[in-house]
Short mmCIF file of the C-alpha atoms (twelve columns), coordinates in Angstrom:
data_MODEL
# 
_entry.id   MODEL 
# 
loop_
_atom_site.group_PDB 
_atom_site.id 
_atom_site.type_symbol 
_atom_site.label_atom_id 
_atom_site.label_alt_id 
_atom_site.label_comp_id 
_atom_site.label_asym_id 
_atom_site.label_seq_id 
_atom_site.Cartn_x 
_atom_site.Cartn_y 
_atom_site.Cartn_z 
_atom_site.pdbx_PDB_model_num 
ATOM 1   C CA . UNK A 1   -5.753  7.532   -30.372 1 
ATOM 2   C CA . UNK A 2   -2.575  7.478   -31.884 1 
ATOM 3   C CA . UNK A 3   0.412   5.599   -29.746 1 
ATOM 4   C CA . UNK A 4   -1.085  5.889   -26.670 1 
ATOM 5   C CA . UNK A 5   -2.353  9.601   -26.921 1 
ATOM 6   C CA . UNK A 6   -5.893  11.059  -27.508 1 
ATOM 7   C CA . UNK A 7   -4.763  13.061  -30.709 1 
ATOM 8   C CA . UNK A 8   -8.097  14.490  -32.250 1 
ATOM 9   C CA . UNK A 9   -12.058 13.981  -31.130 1 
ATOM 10  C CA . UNK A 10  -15.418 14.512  -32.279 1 
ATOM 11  C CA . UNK A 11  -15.120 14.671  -36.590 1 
ATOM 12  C CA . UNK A 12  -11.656 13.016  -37.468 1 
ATOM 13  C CA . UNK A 13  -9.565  13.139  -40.578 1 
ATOM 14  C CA . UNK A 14  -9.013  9.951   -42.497 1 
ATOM 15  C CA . UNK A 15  -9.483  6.415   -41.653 1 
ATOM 16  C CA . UNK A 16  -7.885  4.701   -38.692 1 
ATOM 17  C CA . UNK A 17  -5.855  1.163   -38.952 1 
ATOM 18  C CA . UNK A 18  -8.338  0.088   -36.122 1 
ATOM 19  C CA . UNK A 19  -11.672 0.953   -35.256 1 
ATOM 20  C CA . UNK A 20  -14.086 0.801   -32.541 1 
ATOM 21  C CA . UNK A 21  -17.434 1.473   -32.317 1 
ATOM 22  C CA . UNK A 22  -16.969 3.047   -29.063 1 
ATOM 23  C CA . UNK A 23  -20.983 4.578   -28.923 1 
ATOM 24  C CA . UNK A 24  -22.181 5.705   -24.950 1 
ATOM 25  C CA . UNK A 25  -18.424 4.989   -23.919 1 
ATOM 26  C CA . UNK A 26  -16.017 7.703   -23.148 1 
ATOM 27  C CA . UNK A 27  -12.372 8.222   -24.825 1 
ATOM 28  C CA . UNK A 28  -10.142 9.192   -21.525 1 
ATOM 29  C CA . UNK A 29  -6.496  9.184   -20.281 1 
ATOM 30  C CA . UNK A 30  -5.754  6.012   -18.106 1 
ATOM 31  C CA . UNK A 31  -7.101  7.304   -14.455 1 
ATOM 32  C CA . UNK A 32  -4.280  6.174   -12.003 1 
ATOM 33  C CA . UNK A 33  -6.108  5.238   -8.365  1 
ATOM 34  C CA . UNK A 34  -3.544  6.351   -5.776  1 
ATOM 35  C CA . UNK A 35  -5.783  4.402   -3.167  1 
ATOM 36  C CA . UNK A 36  -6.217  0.544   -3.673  1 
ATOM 37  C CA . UNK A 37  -6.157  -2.429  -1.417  1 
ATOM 38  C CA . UNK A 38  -5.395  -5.343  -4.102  1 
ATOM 39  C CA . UNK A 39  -2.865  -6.535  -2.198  1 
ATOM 40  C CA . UNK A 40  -4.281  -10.274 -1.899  1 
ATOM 41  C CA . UNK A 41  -5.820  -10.078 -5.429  1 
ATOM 42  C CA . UNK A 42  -2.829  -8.832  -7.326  1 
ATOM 43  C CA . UNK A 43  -1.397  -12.402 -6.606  1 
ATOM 44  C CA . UNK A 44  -3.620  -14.857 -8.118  1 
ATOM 45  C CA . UNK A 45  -6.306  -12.494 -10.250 1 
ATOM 46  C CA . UNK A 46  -5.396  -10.634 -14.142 1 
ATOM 47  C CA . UNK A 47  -7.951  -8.949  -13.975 1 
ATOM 48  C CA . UNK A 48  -8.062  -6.568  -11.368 1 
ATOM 49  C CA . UNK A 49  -12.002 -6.043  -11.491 1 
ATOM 50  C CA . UNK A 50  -13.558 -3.820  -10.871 1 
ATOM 51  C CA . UNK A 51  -10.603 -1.270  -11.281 1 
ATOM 52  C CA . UNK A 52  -10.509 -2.670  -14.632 1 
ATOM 53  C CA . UNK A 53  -13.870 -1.758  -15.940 1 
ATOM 54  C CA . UNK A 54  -13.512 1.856   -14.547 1 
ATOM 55  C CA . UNK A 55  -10.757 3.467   -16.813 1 
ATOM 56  C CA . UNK A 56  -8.228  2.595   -14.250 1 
ATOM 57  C CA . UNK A 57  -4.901  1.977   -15.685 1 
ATOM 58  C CA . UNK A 58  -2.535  2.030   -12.710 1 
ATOM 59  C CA . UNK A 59  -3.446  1.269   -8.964  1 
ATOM 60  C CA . UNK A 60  -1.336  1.879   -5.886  1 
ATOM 61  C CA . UNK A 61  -1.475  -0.688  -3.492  1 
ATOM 62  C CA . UNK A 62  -0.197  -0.970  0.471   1 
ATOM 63  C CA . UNK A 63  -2.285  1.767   2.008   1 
ATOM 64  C CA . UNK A 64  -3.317  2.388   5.087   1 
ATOM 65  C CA . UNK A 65  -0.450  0.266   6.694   1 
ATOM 66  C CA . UNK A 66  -1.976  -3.021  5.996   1 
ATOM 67  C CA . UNK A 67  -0.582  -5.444  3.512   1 
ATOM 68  C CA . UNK A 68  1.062   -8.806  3.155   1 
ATOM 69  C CA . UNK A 69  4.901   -8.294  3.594   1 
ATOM 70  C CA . UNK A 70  7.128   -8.505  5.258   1 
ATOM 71  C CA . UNK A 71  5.536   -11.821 6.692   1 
ATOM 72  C CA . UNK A 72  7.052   -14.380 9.134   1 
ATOM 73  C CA . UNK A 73  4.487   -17.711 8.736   1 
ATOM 74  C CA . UNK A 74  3.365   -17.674 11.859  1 
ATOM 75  C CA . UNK A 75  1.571   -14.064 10.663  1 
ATOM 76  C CA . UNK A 76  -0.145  -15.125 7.866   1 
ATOM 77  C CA . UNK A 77  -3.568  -15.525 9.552   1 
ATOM 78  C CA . UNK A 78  -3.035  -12.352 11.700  1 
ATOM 79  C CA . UNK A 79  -2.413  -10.274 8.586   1 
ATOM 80  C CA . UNK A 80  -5.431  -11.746 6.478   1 
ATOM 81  C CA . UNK A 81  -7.645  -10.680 10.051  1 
ATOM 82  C CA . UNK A 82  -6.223  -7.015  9.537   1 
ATOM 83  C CA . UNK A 83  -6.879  -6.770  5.653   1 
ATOM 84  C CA . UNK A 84  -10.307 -8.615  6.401   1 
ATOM 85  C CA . UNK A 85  -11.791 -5.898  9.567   1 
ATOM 86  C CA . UNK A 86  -9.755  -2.682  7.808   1 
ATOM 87  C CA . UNK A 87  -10.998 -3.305  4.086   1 
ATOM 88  C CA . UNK A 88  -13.955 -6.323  4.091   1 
ATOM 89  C CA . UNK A 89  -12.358 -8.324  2.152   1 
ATOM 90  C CA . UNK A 90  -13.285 -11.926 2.989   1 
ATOM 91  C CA . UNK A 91  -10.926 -13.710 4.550   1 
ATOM 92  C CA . UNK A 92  -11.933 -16.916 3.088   1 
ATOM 93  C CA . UNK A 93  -11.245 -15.604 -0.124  1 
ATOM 94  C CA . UNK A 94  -7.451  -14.150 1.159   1 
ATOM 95  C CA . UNK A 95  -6.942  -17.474 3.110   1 
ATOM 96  C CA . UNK A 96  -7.781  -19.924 -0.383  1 
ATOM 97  C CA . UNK A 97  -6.113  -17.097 -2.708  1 
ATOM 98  C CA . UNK A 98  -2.715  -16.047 -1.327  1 
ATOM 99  C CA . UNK A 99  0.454   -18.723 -1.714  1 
ATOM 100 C CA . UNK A 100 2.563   -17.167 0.707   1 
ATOM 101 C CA . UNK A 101 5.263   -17.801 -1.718  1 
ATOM 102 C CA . UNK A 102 7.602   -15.083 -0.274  1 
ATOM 103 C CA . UNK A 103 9.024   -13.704 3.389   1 
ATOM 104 C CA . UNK A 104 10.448  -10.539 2.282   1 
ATOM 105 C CA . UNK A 105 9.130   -7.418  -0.038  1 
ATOM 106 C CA . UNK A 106 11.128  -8.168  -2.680  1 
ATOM 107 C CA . UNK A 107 9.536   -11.982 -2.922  1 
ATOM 108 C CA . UNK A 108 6.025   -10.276 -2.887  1 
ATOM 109 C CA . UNK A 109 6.309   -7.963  -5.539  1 
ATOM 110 C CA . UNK A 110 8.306   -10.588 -7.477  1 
ATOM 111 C CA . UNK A 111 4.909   -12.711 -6.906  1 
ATOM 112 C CA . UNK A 112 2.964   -10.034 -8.211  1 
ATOM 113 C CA . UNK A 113 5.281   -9.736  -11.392 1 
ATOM 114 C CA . UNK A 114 4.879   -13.306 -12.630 1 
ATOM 115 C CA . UNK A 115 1.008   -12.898 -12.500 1 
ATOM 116 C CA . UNK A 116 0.667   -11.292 -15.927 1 
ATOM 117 C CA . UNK A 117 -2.432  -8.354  -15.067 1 
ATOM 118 C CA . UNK A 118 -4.883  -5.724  -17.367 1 
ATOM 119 C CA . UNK A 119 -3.193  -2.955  -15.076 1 
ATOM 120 C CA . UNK A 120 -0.454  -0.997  -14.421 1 
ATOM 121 C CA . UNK A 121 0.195   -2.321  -10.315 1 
ATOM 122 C CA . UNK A 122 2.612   -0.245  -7.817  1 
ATOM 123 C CA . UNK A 123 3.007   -1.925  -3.876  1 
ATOM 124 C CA . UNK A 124 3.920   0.353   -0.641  1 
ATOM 125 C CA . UNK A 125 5.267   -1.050  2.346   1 
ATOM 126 C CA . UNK A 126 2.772   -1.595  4.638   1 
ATOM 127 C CA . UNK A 127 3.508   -0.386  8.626   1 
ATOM 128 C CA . UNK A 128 1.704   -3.146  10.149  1 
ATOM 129 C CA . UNK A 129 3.223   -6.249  8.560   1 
ATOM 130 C CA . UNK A 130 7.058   -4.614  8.981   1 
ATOM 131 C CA . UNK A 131 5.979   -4.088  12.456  1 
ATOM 132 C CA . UNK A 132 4.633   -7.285  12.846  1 
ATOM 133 C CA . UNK A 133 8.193   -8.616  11.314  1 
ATOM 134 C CA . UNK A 134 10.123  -6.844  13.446  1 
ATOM 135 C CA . UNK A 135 8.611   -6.590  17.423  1 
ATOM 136 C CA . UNK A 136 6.759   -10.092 16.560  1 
ATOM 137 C CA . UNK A 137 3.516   -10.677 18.870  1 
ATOM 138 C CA . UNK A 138 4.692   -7.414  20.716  1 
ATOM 139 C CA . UNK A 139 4.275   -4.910  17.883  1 
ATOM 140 C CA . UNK A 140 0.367   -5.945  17.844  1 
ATOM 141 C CA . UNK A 141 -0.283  -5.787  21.471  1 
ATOM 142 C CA . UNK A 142 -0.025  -1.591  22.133  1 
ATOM 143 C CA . UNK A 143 1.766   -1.917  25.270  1 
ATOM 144 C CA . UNK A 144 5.674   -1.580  24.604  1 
ATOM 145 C CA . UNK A 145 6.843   0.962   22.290  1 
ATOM 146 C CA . UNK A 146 9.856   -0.249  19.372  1 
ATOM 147 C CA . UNK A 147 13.364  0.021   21.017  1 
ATOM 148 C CA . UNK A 148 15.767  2.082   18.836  1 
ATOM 149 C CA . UNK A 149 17.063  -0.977  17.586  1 
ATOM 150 C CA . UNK A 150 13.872  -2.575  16.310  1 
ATOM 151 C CA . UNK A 151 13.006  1.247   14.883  1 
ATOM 152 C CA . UNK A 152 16.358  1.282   12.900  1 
ATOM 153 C CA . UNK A 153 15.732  -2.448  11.492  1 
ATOM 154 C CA . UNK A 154 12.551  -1.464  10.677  1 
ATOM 155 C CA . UNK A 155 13.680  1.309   8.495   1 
ATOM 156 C CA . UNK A 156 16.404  -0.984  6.876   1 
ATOM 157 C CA . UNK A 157 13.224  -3.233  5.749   1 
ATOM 158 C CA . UNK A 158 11.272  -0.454  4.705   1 
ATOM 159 C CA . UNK A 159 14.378  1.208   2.813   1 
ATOM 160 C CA . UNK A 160 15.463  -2.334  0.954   1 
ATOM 161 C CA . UNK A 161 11.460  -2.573  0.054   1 
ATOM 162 C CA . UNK A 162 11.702  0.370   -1.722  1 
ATOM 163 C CA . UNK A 163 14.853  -0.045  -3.544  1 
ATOM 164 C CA . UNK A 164 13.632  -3.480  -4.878  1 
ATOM 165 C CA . UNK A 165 10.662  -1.373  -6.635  1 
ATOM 166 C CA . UNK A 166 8.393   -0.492  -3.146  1 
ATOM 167 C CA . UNK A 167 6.590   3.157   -4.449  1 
ATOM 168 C CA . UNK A 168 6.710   3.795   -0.637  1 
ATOM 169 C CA . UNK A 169 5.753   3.330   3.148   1 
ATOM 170 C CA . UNK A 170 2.645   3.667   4.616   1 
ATOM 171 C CA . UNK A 171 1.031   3.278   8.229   1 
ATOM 172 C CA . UNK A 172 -2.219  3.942   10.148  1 
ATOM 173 C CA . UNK A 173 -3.222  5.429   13.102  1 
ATOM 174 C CA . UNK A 174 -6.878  5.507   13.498  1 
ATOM 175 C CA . UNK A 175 -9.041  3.613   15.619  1 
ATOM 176 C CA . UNK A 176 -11.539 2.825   12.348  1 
ATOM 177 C CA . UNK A 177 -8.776  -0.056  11.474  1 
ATOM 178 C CA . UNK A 178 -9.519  -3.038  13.725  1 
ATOM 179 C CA . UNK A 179 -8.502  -6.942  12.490  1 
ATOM 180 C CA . UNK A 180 -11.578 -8.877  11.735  1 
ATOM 181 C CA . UNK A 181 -11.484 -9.694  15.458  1 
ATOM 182 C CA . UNK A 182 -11.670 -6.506  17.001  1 
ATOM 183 C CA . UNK A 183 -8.173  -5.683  17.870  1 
ATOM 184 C CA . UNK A 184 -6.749  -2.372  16.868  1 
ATOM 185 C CA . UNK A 185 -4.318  -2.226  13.903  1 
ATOM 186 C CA . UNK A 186 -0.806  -2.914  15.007  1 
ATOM 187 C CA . UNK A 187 0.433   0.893   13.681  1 
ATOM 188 C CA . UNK A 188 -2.297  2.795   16.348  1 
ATOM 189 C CA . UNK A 189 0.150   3.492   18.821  1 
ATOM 190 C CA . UNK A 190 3.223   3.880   17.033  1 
ATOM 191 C CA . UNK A 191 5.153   6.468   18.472  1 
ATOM 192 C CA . UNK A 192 7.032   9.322   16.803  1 
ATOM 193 C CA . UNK A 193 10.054  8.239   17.233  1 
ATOM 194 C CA . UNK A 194 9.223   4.972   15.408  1 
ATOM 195 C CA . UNK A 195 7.593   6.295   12.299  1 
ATOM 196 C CA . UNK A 196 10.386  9.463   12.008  1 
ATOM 197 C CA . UNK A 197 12.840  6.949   12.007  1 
ATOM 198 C CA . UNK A 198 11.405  4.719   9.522   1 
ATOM 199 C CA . UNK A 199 10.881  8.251   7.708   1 
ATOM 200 C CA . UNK A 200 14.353  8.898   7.787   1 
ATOM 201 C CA . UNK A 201 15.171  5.669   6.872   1 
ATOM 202 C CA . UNK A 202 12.657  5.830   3.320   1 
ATOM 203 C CA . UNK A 203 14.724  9.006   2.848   1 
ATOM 204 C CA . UNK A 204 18.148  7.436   2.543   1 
ATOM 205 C CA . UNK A 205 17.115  6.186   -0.841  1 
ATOM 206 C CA . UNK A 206 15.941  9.768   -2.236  1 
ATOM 207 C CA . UNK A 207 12.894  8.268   -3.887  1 
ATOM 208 C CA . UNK A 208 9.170   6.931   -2.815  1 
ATOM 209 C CA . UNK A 209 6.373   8.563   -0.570  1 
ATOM 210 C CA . UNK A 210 4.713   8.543   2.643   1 
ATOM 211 C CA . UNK A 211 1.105   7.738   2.900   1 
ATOM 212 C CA . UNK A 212 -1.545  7.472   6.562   1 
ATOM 213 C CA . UNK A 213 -4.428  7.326   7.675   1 
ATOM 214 C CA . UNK A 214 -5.542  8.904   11.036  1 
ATOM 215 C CA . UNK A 215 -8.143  10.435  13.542  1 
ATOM 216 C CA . UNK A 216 -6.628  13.656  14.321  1 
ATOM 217 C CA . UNK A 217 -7.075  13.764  18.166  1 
ATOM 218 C CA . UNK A 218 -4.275  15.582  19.058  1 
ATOM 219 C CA . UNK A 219 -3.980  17.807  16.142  1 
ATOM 220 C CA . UNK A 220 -1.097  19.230  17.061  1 
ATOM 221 C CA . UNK A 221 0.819   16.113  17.748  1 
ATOM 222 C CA . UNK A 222 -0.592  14.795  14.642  1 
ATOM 223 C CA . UNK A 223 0.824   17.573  12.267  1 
ATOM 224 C CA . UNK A 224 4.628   17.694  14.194  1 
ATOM 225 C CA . UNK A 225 4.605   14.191  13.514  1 
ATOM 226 C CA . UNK A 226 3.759   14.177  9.746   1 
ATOM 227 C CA . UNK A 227 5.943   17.785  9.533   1 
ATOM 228 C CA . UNK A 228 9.192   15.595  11.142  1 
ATOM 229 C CA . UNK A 229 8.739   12.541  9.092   1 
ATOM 230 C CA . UNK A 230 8.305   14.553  5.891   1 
ATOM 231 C CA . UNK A 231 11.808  17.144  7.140   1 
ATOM 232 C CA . UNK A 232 14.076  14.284  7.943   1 
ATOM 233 C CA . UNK A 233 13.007  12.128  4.655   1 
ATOM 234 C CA . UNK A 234 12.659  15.094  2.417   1 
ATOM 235 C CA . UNK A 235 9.584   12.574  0.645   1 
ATOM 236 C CA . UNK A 236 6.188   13.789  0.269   1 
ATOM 237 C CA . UNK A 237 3.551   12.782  2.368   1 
ATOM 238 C CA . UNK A 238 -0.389  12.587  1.960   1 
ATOM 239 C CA . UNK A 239 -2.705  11.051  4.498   1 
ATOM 240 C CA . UNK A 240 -6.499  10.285  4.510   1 
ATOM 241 C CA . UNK A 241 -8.511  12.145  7.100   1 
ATOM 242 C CA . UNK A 242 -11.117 10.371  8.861   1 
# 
């Protein structure tokens, strides 16, 4: 390995400055996990385990809508009841772990930056805490849908995220994701409206992705939405079927 790059294997030339009896292990690339929840853990852990042991040398964080900013204080124990019922993480563990030293994107990942860490870490913005930001108790309850003026403040959030280092926006919309008391995640009934415009929003600063997570009902709904969102942003989108 020679700065960084796998440069010969099996019988090498020469000696190297350092070596390692690496015997039953495998020489690799760093794997880069697209698909992480250490949201919680990327603020008071280095370690990153068990990403860490795996090969993984870069993990995406802020899928599947759920996250931990933007946060108003009086969300803090509804957000750690999402991330508990969507990923089974304990929530004793979020609850004793996070500091809640920040309001705003920009204060989380600068949290996650002072916590030096064995990986590579990239954040998205997650759709349920922005929501939860924006519409308060109301973005949680599935009965009102955003007014045009909460959509286009959520897409200023979203947009301001990502130009303070956010690798993108993400949201869910399947009834799998329930808090750790049985509600359904804030994003399920989001309409199109709402997530184009937060779309178009993203867009605006000609960099970061879309990522969801959905059932797939209404198929065709489904794929007009995703088709919009990805036209009027001109990002790329992936989702995760379940």
């Amino acid at each position: 390995v020679s700065g960084g790059v796998v440069t010969e294997v099996g019988q090498v030339s020469g000696n190297g400055r350092r070596e390692v009896d690496a015997d039953g292990a495998l020489v690799t690339p760093g794997f880069v996990d697209i698909h992480c929840h250490y949201d919680g853990q990327a603020t008071w852990d280095e370690r990153l385990q068990p990403s860490s042991w795996h090969g993984v040398t870069t993990v995406v964080m802020g899928n599947c809508g759920v996250g931990f900013a933007p946060v108003h204080p009086s969300h803090h124990e509804r957000l750690i009841q999402l991330m508990e019922g969507v990923e089974d993480i304990p929530g004793t563990a979020l609850a004793e772990g996070l500091t809640w030293g920040w309001t705003d994107f920009a204060g989380f990942l600068d949290a996650v930056d002072a916590r030096p860490h064995d990986l590579d870490v990239a954040a998205q913005v997650p759709h349920a805490a922005l929501r939860l930001h924006v519409m308060g108790e109301r973005g949680a309850h599935h009965e009102e849908a955003a007014t045009p003026e909460e959509i286009a403040e959520m897409g200023r959030i979203a947009a301001e995220a990502i130009e303070a280092g956010a690798l993108g926006f993400t949201t869910s919309r399947t009834r799998n994701h329930r808090t750790s008391t049985g509600d359904y995640t804030p994003t399920l009934t989001a309409e199109r409206a709402e997530l184009v415009g937060i779309a178009e929003a993203v867009g605006t600063t000609g960099t970061g992705v879309l990522q969801m997570v959905g059932d797939f009902v209404d198929v065709d709904h489904e794929w007009t939405t995703l088709l919009e969102m990805m036209r009027v942003s001109g990002r790329p989108l992936s989702f995760s079927l379940a």
